[in-house]
N, C-alpha and C positions, 0 to 999 in steps of 0.2 A: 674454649680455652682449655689446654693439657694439664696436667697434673703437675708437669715440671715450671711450667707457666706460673701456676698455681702457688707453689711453692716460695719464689720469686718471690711474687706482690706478697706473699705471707713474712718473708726475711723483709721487704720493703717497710713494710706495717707497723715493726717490732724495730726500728731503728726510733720511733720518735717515744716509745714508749722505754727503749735503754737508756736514752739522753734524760726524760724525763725522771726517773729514777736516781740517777747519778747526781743531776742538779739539784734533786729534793734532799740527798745527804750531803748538799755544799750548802744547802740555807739553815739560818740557826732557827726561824723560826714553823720549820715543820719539824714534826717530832720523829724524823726519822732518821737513826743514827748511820752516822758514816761507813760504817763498817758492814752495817744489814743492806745500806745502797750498794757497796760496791759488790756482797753477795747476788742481791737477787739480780743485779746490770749484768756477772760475770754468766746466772744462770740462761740470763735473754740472750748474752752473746753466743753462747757453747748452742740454744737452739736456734739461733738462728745462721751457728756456722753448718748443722747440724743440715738445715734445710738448703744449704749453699751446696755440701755434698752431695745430698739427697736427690738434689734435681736434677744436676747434673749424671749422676747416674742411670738415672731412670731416663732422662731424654737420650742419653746412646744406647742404653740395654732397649730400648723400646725404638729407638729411631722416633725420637717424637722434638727432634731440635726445630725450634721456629727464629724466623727474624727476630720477634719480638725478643726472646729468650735470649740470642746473643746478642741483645741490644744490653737487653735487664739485667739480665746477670751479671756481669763484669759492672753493673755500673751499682749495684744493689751492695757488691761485696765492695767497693773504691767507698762507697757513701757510709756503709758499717764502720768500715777497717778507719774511715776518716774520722767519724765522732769519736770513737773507741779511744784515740790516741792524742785529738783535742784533748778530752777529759784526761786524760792521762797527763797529759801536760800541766793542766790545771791542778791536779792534785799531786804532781811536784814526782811521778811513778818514771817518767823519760821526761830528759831534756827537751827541748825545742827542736836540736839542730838532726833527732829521730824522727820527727816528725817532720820536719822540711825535707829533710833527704829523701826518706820515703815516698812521700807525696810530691815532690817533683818528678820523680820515677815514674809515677803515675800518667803526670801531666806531661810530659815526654812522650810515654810507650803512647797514650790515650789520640797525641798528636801524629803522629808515627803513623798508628794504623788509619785515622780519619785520611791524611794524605795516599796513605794507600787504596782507601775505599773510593776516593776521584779518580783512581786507574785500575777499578774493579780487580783488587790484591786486597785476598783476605790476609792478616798475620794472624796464624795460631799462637795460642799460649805455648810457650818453650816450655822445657823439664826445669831451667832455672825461674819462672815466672813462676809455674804451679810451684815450687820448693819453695817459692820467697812468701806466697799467699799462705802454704800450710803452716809455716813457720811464725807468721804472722796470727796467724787464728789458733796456735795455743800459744806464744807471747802474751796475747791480749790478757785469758782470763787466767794466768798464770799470773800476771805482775797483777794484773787488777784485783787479784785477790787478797794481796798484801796482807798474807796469813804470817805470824809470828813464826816462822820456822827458815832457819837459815837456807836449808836443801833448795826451798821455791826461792829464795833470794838469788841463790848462786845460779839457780837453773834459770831464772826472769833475767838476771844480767846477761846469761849466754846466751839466752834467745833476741833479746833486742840487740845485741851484735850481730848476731846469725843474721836477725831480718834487715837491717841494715847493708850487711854485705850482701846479701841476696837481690837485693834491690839495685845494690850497685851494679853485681855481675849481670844478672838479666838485664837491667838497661844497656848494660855494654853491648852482651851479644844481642838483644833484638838489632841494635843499629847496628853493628857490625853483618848481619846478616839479612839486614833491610836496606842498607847504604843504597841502593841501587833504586829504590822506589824513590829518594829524596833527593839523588843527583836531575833527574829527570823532570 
């Protein structure tokens, strides 16, 4: 197994170990205050987007891409970016209807390309996919940090619009630029 492989099952690892964090500053009876949860969750997310970049770098600079790897990856960061924004919900940071938008996006593009994979048509990430995912991975621990200073407020409201419309416009043009694998 590569290093960028590697990498991967290490952001996979570190998704049950953010959730577990977050939900121990939503019970009253662990002694661990809400605010030090959603610090050290924001520090597991920034390394585990950290290792999102990470690998993908290193598997082009190295030509070390495997099946498994653009199996993993996309589905490593959809499974992150997806508890990230449950809990978020939960603790009242984004509405719902951010979190359905979003993740219908998901389950769309994710549909999209599996009917493309039955007529051997890979669909690359677009410059609006990869913009809505960056966008997305500093939203996260921006709002989740929910630090007393207006600047992250006003700058967490523009970025959960940002990721929103990002999601919207990528899911337009994947299909608009895929339409031809789904008429078929």
């Amino acid at each position: 197994m590569n290093l960028p492989n590697k990498l991967t099952i290490a952001r996979v690892c570190m998704i049950p170990f953010f959730i577990l964090v977050l939900q121990a500053g939503m019970l009253e009876n662990i002694p661990l205050p809400p605010e030090t949860a959603r610090l050290i969750a924001m520090g597991i997310f920034i390394l585990a987007s950290i290792t999102d970049w990470l690998d993908g770098f290193i598997a082009r600079k190295y030509n070390l891409s495997t099946d498994f790897g653009r199996f993993m990856d996309p589905l490593a960061d959809k499974i992150l970016v997806m508890s990230a924004m449950v809990y978020m919900v939960m603790l009242g940071d984004i509405g719902a209807w951010v979190l359905i938008l979003i993740e219908s996006r998901e389950f769309l593009i994710s549909g999209v390309r599996m009917v493309a994979a039955t007529k051997n048509t890979v669909i690359a990430a677009s410059i609006w996919g990869k913009a809505k995912t960056v966008v997305q991975m500093i939203m996260i621990p921006v709002v989740l940090a929910d630090l007393p200073n207006q600047f992250l407020d006003i700058a967490g409201t523009i970025l959960i619009y940002a990721a929103v419309a990002l999601a919207v416009i990528s899911a337009i043009d994947y299909i608009r630029k895929n339409i031809g694998v789904l008429r078929t």
